[in-house]
N, C-alpha and C positions, 0 to 999 in steps of 0.2 A: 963293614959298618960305616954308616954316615958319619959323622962330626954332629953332633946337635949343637948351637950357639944360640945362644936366644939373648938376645939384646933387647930385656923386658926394663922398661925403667917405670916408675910409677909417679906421677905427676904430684908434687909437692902438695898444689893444691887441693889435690882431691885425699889427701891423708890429713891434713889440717879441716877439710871440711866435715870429714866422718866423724875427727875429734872434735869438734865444736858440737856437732848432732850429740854424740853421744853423751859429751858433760850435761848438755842440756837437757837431757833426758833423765839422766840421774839426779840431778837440780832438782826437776818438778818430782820425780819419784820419791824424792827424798822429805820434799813439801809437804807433799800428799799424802805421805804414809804416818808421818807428823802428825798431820791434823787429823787422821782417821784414828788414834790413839787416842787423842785428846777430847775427843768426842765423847760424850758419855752414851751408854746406851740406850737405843728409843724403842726396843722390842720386848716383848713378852707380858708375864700380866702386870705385870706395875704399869704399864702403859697405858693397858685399859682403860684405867680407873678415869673417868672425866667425859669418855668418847660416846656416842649417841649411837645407840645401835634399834633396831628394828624386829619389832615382836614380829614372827613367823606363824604361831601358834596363837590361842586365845589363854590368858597368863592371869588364872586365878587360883592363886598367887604364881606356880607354878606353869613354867612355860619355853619355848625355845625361842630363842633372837639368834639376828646375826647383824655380826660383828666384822667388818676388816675380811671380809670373804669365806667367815667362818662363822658354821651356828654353833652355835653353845646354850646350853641348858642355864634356866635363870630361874632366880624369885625375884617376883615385884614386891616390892618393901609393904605397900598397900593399895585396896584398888583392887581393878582388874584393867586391863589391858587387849584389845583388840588386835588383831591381825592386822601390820600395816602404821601403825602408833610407834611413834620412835617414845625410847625408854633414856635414860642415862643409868651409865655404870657406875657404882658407888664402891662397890667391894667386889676383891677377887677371892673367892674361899674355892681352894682347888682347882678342878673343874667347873666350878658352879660361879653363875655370876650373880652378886646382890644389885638389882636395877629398880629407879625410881621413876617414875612418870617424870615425863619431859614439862617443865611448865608452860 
């Protein structure tokens, strides 16, 4: 059998540099994950409620819009409403959205 000898040494600098990488990485992860806490939620239907969505359907009273990439079943408060007519969301009941003509 051979002798194996390995005369590996590992350059100071480059273990100080990996540790500098990685604090700083944990740094901003640490930031980041922080603020993504503190953030309040911007999804689902409470969010709705303000946003201007689009009759699909012709909506007397009853009709479909879409909304954020999604149709959703609506009543128009009064009125009717044409295909193409942006509406606002006033109430979320369920599934069902309550929309007002855009003024």
């Amino acid at each position: 059998m051979f002798p194996i000898n390995l005369n590996l040494q590992i350059d100071p600098w480059l273990i100080t540099v990996i540790a500098v990488c990685a604090a700083a990485f944990l740094v901003f992860a640490i930031i980041w994950s922080v603020k993504a806490h503190r953030q309040q939620v911007t999804a689902g239907r409470e969010d709705l409620i303000g946003k201007t969505a689009e009759a699909k359907t012709v909506m007397d009273p009853r009709g479909t819009v879409f909304v954020q990439g999604e149709l959703w079943t609506a009543i128009l408060d009064e009125g009717r409403a044409r295909p193409g007519e942006e509406v606002t969301i006033t109430k979320v009941d369920g599934l069902k959205l309550h929309v007002s003509k855009k003024a």
